[in-house]
N, C-alpha and C positions, 0 to 999 in steps of 0.2 A: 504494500500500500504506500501511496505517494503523501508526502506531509512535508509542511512549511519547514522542519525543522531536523528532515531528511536530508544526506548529502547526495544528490544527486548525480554528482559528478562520478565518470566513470561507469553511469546504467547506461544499458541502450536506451536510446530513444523510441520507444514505442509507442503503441496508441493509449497506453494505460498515460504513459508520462506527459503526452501532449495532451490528452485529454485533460488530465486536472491540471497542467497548465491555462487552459482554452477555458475551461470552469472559473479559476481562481482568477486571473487574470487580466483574461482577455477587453473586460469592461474597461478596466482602469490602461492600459494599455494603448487604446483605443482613445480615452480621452490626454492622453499624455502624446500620441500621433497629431493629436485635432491641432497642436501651438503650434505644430511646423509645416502640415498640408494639410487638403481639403480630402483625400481620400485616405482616412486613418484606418476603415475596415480593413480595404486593399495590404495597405504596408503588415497589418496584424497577420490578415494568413500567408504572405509572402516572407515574413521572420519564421512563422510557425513553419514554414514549408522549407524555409531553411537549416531550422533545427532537426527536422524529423529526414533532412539528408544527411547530418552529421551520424558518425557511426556509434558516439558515444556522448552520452548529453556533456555539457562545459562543466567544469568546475562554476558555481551560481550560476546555476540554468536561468533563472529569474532575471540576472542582473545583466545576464548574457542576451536574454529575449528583449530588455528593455532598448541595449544599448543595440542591437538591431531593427529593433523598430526607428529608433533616431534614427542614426544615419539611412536607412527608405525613406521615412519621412522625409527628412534634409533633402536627396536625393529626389523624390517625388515632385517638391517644391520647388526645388532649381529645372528640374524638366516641365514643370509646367510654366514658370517665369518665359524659360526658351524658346516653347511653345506658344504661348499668348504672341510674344515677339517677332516669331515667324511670321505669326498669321498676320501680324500685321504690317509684317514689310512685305507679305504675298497681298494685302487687301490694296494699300500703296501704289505697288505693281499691277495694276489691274488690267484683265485679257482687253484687248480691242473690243471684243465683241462687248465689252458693259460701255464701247465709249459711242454709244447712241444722245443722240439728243434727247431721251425719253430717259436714258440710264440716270441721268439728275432727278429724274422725278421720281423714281420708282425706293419707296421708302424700304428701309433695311428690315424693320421689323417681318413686311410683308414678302419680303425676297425672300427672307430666311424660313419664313411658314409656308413661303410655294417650294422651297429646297425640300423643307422635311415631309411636305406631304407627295412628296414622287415616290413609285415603289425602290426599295431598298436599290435593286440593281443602278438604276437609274443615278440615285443620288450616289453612292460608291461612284458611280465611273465619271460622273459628274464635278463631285469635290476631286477626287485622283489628279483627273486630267486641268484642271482649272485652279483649284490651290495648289498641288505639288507638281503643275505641270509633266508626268507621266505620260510618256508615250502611249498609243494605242497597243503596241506590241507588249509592254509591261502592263497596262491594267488588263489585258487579257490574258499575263502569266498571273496575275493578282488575282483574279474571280476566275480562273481557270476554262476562261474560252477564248475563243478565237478573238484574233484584232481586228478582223471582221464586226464580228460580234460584239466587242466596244465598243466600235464606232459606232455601230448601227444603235446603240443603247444610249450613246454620248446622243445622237443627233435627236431620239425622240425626245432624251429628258430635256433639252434645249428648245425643243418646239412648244412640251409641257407648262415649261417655264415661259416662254416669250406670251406663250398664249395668257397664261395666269397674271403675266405682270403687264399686258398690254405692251412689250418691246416689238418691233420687227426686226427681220434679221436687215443686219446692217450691210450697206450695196456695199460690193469691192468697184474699185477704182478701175 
């Protein structure tokens, strides 16, 4: 049986040891994650999944799960700072196609609720190709079909969209 005041160091890590870990815990854990990102669940079972790859628990399993948990958190935090910062030197950079005389008009809230309401395929190949600039050839190694099949999914979600935001497609020169 596992207890606060058991040396744990040198048991395997099993389901018995992560369980009253995940019991005892895992709450306070969780809110000790919350000072340093916004996904404290995530980093709790990614320590926890950490330890239960270890072959033998740490010397202070406890103080060991904590200080794992920090640094994902820490870590977590600095990838989403980097993130935010992408997207918005990709929003910045914006494709031609948003550089319609209509694309001023077309408010963000509403652009954003015509993106999420396309079916899943659509919007993947849609954000893919448009924020991360990905090839046709890569988001169909990425959704697993053809770069035919991109495309052909890239042009209807773009027709979905023009249609919903009132844009047209923009004349080439």
């Amino acid at each position: 049986m596992v207890s606060e005041n058991d040396s744990n160091a040198n048991r395997p890590v099993g389901p018995e040891l992560l369980g009253w870990l995940l019991d005892r815990h895992a709450a306070a854990l969780e809110l000790y994650a919350r000072q340093f990102c916004d996904c404290a669940e995530d980093v709790v079972q990614e320590a926890l999944i950490q330890l239960a790859g270890q072959p033998r628990a740490p010397e202070g399993a406890v103080a060991w799960l904590y200080r794992a948990v920090r640094n994902k958190a820490i870590s977590a935090s600095r990838s989403a700072r980097r993130r935010k910062r992408r997207e918005a030197q990709a929003a910045a950079r914006k494709p031609a196609w948003f550089d319609s005389p209509a694309a001023d008009a077309i408010d963000a809230q509403v652009a954003t609720a015509a993106l999420e309401a396309l079916p899943d395929e659509g919007r993947e190949v849609v954000v893919a190709r448009v924020w991360d600039g990905l090839s046709f050839e890569q988001i169909g190694q990425l959704t697993g079909t053809s770069d035919s099949t991109a495309h052909r999914r890239y042009q209807a979600a773009l027709a979905v969209l023009r249609e919903k935001l009132g844009v047209s497609c923009p004349k080439k020169n």
